[in-house]
TIGU-739985 format. One record per residue (C-alpha): x negated, y negated, z. Coordinates in steps of 0.1 Angstrom, whole numbers, padded with zeros to 4 digits, always signed. Example, Ala and Ser with C-alpha at 12.3 -4.5 7.8 and 13.67 -1.06 7.14 Angstrom:
-0123+0045+0078/-0137+0011+0071/
END
This chain:
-1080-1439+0438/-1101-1417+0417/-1131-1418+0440/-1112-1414+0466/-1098-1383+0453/-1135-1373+0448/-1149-1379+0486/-1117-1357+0497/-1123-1326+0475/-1163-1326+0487/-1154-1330+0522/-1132-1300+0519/-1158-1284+0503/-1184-1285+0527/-1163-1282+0554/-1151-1249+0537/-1186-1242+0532/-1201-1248+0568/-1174-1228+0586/-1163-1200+0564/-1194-1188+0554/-1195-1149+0540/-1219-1122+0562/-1235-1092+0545/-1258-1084+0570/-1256-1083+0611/-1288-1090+0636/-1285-1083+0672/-1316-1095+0692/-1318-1095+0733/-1300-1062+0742/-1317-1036+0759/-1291-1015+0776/-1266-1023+0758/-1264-1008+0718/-1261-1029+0685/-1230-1003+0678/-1213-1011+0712/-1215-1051+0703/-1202-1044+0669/-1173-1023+0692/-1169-1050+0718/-1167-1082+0694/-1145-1066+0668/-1169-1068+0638/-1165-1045+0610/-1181-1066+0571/-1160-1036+0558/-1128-1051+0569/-1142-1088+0577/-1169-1108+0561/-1163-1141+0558/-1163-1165+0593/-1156-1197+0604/-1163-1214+0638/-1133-1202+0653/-1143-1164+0645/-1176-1169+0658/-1156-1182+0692/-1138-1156+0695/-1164-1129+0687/-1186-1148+0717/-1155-1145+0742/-1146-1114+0738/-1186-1101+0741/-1183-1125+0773/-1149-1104+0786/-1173-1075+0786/-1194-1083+0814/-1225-1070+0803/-1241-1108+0787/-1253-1138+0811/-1259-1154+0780/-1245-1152+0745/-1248-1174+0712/-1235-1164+0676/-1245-1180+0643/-1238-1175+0609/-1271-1183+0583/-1278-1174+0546/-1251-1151+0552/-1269-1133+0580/-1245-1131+0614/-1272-1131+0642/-1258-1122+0680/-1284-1135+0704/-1278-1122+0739/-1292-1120+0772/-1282-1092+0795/-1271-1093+0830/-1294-1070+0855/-1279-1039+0869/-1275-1034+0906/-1287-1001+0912/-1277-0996+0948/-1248-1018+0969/-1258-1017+1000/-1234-1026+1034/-1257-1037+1063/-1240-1037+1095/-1209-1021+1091/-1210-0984+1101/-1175-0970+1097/-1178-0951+1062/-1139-0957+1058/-1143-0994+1058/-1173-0993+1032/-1151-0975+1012/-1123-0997+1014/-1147-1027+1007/-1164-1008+0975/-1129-1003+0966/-1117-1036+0965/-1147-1055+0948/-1161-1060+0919/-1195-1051+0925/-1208-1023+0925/-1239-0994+0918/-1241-0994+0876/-1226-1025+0875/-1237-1059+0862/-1248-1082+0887/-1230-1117+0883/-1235-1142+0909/-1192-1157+0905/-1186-1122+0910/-1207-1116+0944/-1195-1148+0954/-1158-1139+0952/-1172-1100+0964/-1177-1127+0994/-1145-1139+1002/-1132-1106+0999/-1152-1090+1023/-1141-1119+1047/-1105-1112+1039/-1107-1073+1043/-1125-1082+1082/-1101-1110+1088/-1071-1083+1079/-1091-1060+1108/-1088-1092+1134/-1124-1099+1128/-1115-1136+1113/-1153-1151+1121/-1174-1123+1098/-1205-1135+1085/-1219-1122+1053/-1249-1131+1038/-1258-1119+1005/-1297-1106+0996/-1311-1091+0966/-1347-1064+0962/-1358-1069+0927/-1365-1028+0912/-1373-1040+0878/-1367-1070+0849/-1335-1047+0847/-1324-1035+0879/-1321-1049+0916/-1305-1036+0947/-1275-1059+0963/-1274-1058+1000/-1244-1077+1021/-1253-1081+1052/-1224-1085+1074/-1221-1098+1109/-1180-1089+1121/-1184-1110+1154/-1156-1101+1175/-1120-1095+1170/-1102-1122+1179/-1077-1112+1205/-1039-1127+1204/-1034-1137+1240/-0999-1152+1232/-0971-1159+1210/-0952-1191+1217/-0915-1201+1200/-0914-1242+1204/-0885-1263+1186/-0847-1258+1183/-0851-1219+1182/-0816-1211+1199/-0832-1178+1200/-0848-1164+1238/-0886-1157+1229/-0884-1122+1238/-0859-1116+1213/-0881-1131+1188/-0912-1110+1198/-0895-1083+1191/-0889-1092+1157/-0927-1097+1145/-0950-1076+1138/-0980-1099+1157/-0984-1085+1195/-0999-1103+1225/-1028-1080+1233/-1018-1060+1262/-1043-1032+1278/-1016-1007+1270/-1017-1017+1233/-1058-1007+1227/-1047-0986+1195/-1027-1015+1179/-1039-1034+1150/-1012-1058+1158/-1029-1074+1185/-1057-1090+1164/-1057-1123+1147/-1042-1112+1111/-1030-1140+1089/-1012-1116+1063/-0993-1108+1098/-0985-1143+1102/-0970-1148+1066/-0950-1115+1075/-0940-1132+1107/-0922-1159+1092/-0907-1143+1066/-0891-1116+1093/-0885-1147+1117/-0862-1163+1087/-0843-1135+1079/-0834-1126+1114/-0821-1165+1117/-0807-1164+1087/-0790-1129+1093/-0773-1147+1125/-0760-1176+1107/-0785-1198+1104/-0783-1206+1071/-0812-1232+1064/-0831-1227+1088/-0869-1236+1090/-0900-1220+1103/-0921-1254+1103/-0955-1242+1109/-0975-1217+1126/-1005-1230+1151/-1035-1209+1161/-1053-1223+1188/-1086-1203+1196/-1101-1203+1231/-1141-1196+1217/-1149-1183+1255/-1122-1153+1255/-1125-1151+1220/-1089-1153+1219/-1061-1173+1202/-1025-1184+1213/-1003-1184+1183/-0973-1214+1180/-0943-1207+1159/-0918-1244+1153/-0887-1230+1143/-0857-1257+1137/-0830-1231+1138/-0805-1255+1125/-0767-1253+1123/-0749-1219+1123/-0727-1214+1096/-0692-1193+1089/-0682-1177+1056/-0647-1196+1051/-0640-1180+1017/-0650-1160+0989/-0639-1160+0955/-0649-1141+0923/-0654-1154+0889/-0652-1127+0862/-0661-1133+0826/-0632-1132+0803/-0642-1107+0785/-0637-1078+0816/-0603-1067+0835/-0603-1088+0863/-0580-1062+0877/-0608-1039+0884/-0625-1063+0907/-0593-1065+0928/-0607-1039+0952/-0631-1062+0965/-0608-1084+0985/-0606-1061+1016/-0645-1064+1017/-0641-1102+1015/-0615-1102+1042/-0642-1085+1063/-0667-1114+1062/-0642-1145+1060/-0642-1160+1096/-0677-1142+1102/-0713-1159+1109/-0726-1159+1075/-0759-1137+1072/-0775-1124+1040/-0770-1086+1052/-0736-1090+1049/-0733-1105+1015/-0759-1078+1007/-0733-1052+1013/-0712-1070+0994/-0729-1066+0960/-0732-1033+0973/-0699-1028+0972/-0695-1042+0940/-0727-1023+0925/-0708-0989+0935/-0679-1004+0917/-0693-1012+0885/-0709-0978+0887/-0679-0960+0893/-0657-0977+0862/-0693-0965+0839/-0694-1006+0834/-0728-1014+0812/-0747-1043+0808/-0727-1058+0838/-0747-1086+0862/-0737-1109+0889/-0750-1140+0906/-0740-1156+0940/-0738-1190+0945/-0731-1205+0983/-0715-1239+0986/-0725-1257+1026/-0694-1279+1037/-0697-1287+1072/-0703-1259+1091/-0692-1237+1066/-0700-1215+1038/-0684-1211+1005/-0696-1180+0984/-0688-1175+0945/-0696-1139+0931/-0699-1145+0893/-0695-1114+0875/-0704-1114+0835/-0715-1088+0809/-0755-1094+0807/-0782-1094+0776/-0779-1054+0763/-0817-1048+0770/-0824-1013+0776/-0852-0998+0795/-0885-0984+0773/-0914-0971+0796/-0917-0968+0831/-0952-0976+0845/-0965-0966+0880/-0997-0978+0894/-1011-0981+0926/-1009-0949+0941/-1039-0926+0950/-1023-0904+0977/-0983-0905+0967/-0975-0883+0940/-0955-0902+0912/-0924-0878+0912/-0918-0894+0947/-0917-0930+0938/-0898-0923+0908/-0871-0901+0931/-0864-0936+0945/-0857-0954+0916/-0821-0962+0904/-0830-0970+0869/-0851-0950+0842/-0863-0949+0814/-0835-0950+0783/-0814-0970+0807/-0796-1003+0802/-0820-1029+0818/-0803-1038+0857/-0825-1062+0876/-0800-1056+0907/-0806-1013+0906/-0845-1022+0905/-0844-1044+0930/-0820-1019+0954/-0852-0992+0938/-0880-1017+0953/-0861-1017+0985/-0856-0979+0984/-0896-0977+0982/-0900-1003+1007/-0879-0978+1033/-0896-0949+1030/-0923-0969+1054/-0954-0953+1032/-0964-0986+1012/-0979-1014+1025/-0961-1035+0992/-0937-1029+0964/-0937-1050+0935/-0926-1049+0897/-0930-1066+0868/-0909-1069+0835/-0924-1072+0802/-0913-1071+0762/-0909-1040+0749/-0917-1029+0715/-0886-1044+0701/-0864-1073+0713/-0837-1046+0726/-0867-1029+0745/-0884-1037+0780/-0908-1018+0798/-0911-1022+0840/-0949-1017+0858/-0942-1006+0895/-0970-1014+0916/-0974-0998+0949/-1000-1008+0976/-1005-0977+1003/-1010-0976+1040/-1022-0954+1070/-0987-0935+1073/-0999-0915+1104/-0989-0923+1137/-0995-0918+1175/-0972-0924+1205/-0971-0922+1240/-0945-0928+1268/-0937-0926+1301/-0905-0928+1320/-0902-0928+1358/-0872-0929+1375/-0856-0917+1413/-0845-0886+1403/-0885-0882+1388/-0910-0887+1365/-0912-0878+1324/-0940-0875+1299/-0936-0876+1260/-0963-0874+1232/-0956-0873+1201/-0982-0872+1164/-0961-0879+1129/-0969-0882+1094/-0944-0900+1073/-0963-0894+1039/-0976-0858+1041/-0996-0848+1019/-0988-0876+0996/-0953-0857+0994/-0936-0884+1011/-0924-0859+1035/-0922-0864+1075/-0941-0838+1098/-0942-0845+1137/-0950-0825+1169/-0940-0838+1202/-0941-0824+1239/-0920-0838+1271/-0923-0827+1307/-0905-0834+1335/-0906-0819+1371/-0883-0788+1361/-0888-0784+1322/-0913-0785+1294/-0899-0794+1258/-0921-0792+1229/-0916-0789+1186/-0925-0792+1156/-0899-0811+1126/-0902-0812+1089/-0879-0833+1071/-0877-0842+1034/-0856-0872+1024/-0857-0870+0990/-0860-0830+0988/-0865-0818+0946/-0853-0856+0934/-0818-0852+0946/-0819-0884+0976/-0807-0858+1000/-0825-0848+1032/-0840-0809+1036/-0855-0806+1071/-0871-0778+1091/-0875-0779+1129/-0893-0752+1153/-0884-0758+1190/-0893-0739+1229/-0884-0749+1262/-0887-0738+1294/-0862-0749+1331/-0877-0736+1358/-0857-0738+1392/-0868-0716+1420/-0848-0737+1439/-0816-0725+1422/-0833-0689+1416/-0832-0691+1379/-0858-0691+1353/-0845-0701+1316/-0867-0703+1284/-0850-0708+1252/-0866-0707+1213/-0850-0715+1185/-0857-0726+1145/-0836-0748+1123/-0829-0759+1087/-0810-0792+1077/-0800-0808+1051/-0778-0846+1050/-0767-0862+1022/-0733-0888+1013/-0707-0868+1009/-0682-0900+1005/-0684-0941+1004/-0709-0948+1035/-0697-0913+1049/-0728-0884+1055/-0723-0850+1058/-0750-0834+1076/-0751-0789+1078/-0776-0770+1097/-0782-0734+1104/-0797-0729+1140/-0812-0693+1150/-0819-0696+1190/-0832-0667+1213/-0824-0675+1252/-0837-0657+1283/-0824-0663+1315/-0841-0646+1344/-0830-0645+1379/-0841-0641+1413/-0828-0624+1448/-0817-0664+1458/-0797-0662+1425/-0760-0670+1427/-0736-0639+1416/-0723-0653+1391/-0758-0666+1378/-0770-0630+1377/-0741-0624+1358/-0754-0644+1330/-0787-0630+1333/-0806-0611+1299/-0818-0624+1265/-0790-0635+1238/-0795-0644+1204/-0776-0671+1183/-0775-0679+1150/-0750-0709+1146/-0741-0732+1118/-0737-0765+1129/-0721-0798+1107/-0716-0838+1112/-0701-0864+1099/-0716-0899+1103/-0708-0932+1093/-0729-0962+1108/-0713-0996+1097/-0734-1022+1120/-0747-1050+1108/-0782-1040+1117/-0794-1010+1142/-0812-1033+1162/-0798-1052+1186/-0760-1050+1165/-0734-1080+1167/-0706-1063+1149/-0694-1032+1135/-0693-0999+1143/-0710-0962+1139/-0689-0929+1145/-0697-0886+1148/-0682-0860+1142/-0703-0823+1145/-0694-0790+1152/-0713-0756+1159/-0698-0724+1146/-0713-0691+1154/-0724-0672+1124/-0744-0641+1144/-0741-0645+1182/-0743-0620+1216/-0723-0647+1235/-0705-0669+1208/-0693-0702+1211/-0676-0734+1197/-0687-0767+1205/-0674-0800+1192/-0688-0834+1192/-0678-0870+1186/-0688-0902+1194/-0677-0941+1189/-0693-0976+1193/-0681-1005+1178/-0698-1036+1187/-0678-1076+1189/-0695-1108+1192/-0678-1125+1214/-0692-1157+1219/-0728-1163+1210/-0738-1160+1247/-0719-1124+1249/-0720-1098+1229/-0695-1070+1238/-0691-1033+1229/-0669-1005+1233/-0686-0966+1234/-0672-0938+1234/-0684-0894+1235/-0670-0863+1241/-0683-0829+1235/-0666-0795+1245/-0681-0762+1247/-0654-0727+1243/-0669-0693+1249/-0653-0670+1221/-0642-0638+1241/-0671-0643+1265/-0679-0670+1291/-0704-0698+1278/-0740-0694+1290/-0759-0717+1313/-0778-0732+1286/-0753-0737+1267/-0729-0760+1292/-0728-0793+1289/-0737-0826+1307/-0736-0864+1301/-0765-0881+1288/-0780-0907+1319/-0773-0937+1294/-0735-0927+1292/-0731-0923+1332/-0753-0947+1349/-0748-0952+1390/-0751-0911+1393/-0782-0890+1392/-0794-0872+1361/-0770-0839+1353/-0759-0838+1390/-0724-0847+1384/-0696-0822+1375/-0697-0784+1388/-0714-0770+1414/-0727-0733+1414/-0744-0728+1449/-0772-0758+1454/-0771-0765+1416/-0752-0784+1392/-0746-0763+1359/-0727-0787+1339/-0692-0781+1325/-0672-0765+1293/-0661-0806+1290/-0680-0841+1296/-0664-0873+1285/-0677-0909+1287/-0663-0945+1279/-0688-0976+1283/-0679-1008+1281/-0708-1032+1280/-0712-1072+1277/-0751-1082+1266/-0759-1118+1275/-0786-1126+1256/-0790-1161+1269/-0782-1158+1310/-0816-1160+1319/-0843-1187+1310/-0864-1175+1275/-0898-1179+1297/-0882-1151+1317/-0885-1121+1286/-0857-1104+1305/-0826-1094+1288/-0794-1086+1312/-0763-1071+1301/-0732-1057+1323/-0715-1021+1323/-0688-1004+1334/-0694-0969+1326/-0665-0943+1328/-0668-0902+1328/-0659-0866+1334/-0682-0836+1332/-0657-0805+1344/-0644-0769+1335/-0662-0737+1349/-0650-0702+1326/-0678-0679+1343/-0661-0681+1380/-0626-0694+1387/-0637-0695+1424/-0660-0726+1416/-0644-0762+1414/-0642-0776+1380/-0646-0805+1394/-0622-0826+1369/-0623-0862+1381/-0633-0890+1374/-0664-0908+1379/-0670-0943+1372/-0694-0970+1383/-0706-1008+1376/-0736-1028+1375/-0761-1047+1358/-0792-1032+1332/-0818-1056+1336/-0850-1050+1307/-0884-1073+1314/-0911-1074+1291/-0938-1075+1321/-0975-1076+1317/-0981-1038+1323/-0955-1029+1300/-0915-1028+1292/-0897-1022+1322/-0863-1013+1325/-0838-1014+1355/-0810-1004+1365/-0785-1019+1395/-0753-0997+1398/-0723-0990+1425/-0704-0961+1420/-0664-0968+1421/-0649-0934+1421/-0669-0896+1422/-0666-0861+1435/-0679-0853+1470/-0706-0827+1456/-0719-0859+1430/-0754-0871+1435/-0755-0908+1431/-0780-0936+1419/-0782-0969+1428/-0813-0983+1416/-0829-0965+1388/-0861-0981+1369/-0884-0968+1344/-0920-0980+1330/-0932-0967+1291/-0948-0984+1258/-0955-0969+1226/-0988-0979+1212/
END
């Protein structure tokens, strides 16, 4: 027992001795560039503070030298108390070098994004993963068959230069996009909700158009919550197929989708902890009376928490979460909103990273939370959504970590930026004539996030151009200051009249109520109407230069369940223009209504409604001022040739009133045809002349049927239009075919 006792004390002995040995001196052998002081730095030695080691020190102290990368090789011993650091340095590339790319922005976005660089330590993992990222960055550009090969020119024993020689092949063109499986949904439909384009000659300046597999992840991710969003609950996008044809150096892509079963919300319930009023959750029943019966869809139950979010706020509830939970029975869905007082964690630091070009006052404008708050997963998420919005960022993300107490977290917000500039074209062409528009818009000016544009249209018999500024989130206050410069120019020789009007604006919106935006504006406006000897007399009666300064407001509250292609809901206006300065001042009133019913999932039906009225205070209202229905409230008659007649022209009315009534069939045609058809029966009025009783008003009504046909062809979207007019005035100038051509690209 004894000698055992013995063997056990001398084994801890030595083992004590071999691997906790004191140091009083340090001896660093093998670095050149780097200094003996910056190892000492670097592998947190200090004999003042630390002098005895074991093995597990001298570990560490070799990992963190290796975290440094400056050392291909490294190896630490401890003898007769001596701690020697051997190390071999890696060489230096001196110059990075891209061969065979000559865009400067794209070898700066590739220096950008890897790891080596000029100065830097050369480390074969690293070029190798340098690589695959170069790949990734030409694959992202539709260039998915790059070659890069990797050379290095030796300098000296220190330095080398690193050359990548790249070979981007072609861009690999998509020539088409194919839905296959139980999809329910026509393919046209679907194509419009991707971001991946067939490659069309119109489309030369989309990026779209290119093979891009972070596109394709995007893809499926919008292609399940636009299933989802239509009650398609668990449905599936099974894979995605690239087939390339190496002789067009092009690639048909294959989406399987197994829509699945479409499911209704059949109740919803709320659970509320014990420790809250469940009285002060009663509120929410007439939301869940709005769903029940519905197509489930995760929009809807979005707006929901919304609800219950604004709530929560509003009663100054803290520390309060939720969860949903959704229960499948059938062909139906249950949903449970639990509602409980969460861990009292509290917000410590707020980190932004990420952006070079947005300023940081603009991303933290968006967010709900800050710091000193209670800690609210749901506000950050609504922030993250918030930033995704604004259409600047190519990616939003966040992460959560401990704070420096228990009661204490601290959020990083990490932003990815993207090209926020953007060009478009169109062109319309119709039987009544042709129109031009071309437009330029920043979203993210000067890194601001504020929207510029300038656009110009031109038709046969006016010229339209301007310039908007717009702010969304002007001084941190999530309401919108805009600016807006505007000229234009109707010439009618015809008609012996010559009108030019100018005019500058400030706007600002901002929610005035619940889902209800008030939207003022001050309008300054300088008109000049000139006439000629073939002039009406009451048109030279109007003739000379006016100036306007009006204030104008609106009310808006949109309610859809999505602004493309809505099943439900409704949106409603209200403005008004007062005149604060004017030479001839005038009233005029606007409102509009559309409420949308999905009436079987083969039609989906909606009601419109607008009417604007224009009143001349003591004067008569001006020729520019007069109104006329827009062509998509009054199809079957010819653009602004309905309603009063002064000599050979139409000069609109003091009133103009329209009801639609529209059914969309969304499956009546095969889904290889890409057409969408829907039926109208449009309803109107354009009437009331106050410059010259002896002109007809011309108050009846117009009205007129027929089918809208759109076809995604392969020279670009056309639209048609087949209409027969059922009722109209003898001086109305119908239209029974009407058809227009235009892309954006």
């Amino acid at each position: 027992m004894i000698r055992n006792i013995c063997y056990i004390i001398i084994f801890l002995c030595l083992h004590f001795s071999a691997f906790a040995e004191v140091a009083n001196k340090i001896e660093v052998v093998g670095n050149d560039r780097v200094s003996d002081s910056t190892i000492k730095v670097y592998g947190d030695i200090d004999l003042n503070k630390k002098n005895n080691f074991n093995q597990e020190d001298l570990n560490l102290i070799i990992k963190k030298l290796y975290d440094t990368d400056f050392f291909e090789d490294i190896n630490v011993s401890l003898n007769n108390s001596i701690l020697k650091i051997k190390v071999v340095e890696y060489k230096i590339i001196n110059n990075l070098i891209l061969e065979g790319e000559k865009a400067n922005k794209v070898k700066e976005f590739i220096t950008e994004n890897i790891y080596s660089r000029s100065n830097s330590s050369f480390i074969k993992s690293k070029v190798n993963s340098d690589t695959n990222i170069i790949k990734e960055i030409y694959s992202s550009l539709g260039y998915n068959f790059a070659e890069i090969e990797v050379n290095t020119v030796k300098i000296d024993n220190r330095r080398l230069d690193l050359i990548f020689s790249i070979n981007k092949g072609e861009r690999t063109k998509i020539s088409k996009i194919n839905f296959i499986g139980e999809k329910k949904m026509k393919d046209r439909r679907l194509k419009d909700i991707i971001v991946s384009e067939e490659s069309k000659f119109w489309k030369f300046l989309s990026k779209n158009v290119y093979l891009n597999f972070d596109n394709i992840n995007l893809d499926k991710r919008l292609l399940t919550n636009y299933y989802r969003s239509s009650g398609y609950y668990d449905v599936q996008i099974l894979s995605d197929n690239a087939e390339i044809d190496e002789k067009n150096n092009s690639i048909e892509l294959t989406y399987t989708i197994n829509a699945g079963k479409r499911y209704i919300v059949s109740k919803i319930e709320t659970s509320v902890d014990p420790i809250l009023n469940k009285s002060t959750f009663l509120p929410l029943q007439s939301e869940y009376e709005k769903i029940i019966g519905d197509y489930y869809s995760p929009f809807k139950i979005k707006k929901l928490l919304t609800s219950l979010d604004n709530l929560i706020a509003n009663q100054d509830l803290q520390f309060i979460e939720h969860s949903v939970s959704e229960t499948i029975d059938g062909d139906e869905i249950f949903i449970k909103i639990n509602i409980f007082e969460g861990s009292k964690k509290l917000v410590e630091r707020i980190d932004i990273v990420g952006n070079t070009i947005t300023e940081e006052g603009v991303i933290r404008g968006d967010l709900l939370v800050d710091e000193g708050d209670p800690m609210n997963k749901l506000k950050l998420e609504k922030s993250l959504s918030r930033l995704k919005a604004r259409n600047i960022f190519a990616k939003v993300d966040s992460k959560i970590d401990d704070g420096s107490s228990d009661e204490l977290k601290k959020i990083e917000i990490s932003v990815e930026e993207k090209p926020t500039g953007e060009i478009t074209a169109g062109a319309g062409v119709g039987t009544t004539g042709g129109l031009f528009g071309f437009s330029i818009s920043e979203n993210n000016w000067l890194g601001k996030g504020v929207k510029l544009s300038t656009s110009i249209q031109v038709d046969e018999e006016s010229f339209r151009g301007g310039i908007d500024y717009a702010n969304p989130n002007y001084n941190f206050s999530n309401n919108l200051l805009g600016f807006n410069i505007l000229s234009e120019k109707t010439d009618k020789p015809d008609s012996g009249y010559e009108n030019s009007i100018y005019s500058a604006g400030i706007r600002t919106r901002f929610e005035q109520y619940k889902d209800i935006y008030l939207s003022p504006s001050l309008n300054l406006s300088y008109d000049d109407l000139r006439v000629m000897d073939n002039a009406s007399s009451s048109m030279k009666k109007q003739a000379g230069t006016y100036t306007d300064l009006m204030f104008n407001y609106g009310f808006q509250s949109d309610k859809r369940d999505r602004a493309f292609q809505p099943t439900s809901g409704y949106s409603a206006f209200f403005g008004q223009g007062l005149p604060v300065f004017s030479d001839a001042a005038y009233i005029q009133n606007t409102f509009s209504f559309s409420n949308y019913t999905e009436i079987t999932p083969d039609i989906i039906g909606a009601v419109k409604f607008f009417t604007t009225f224009v009143d001349g205070i003591d004067e008569d209202v001006r020729l520019s001022k007069r109104v006329q229905l827009p062509p998509a409230r009054m199809r079957g008659f010819a653009r602004n040739q309905i309603g009063p007649k002064d000599g050979n022209d139409h000069v609109g009315g003091n009133r103009a009133m329209a009801l639609n009534l529209e059914a969309a069939l969304p499956n009546f045609l095969p889904q290889a045809s890409n057409t969408d058809v829907a039926l109208f029966l449009d309803a109107g009025n354009v009437w009331g002349v106050d410059y010259d009783s002896s002109i007809d008003d011309s108050n009846k009504i117009r009205s007129a049927f027929g089918i809208a046909a759109s076809y995604l062809s392969p020279i670009g979207p056309l639209s048609f239009t087949f209409s027969q007019d059922i009722s109209k005035a003898s001086t109305d100038a119908t239209e029974s075919f009407n058809f227009s051509l235009g892309t954006t690209f």
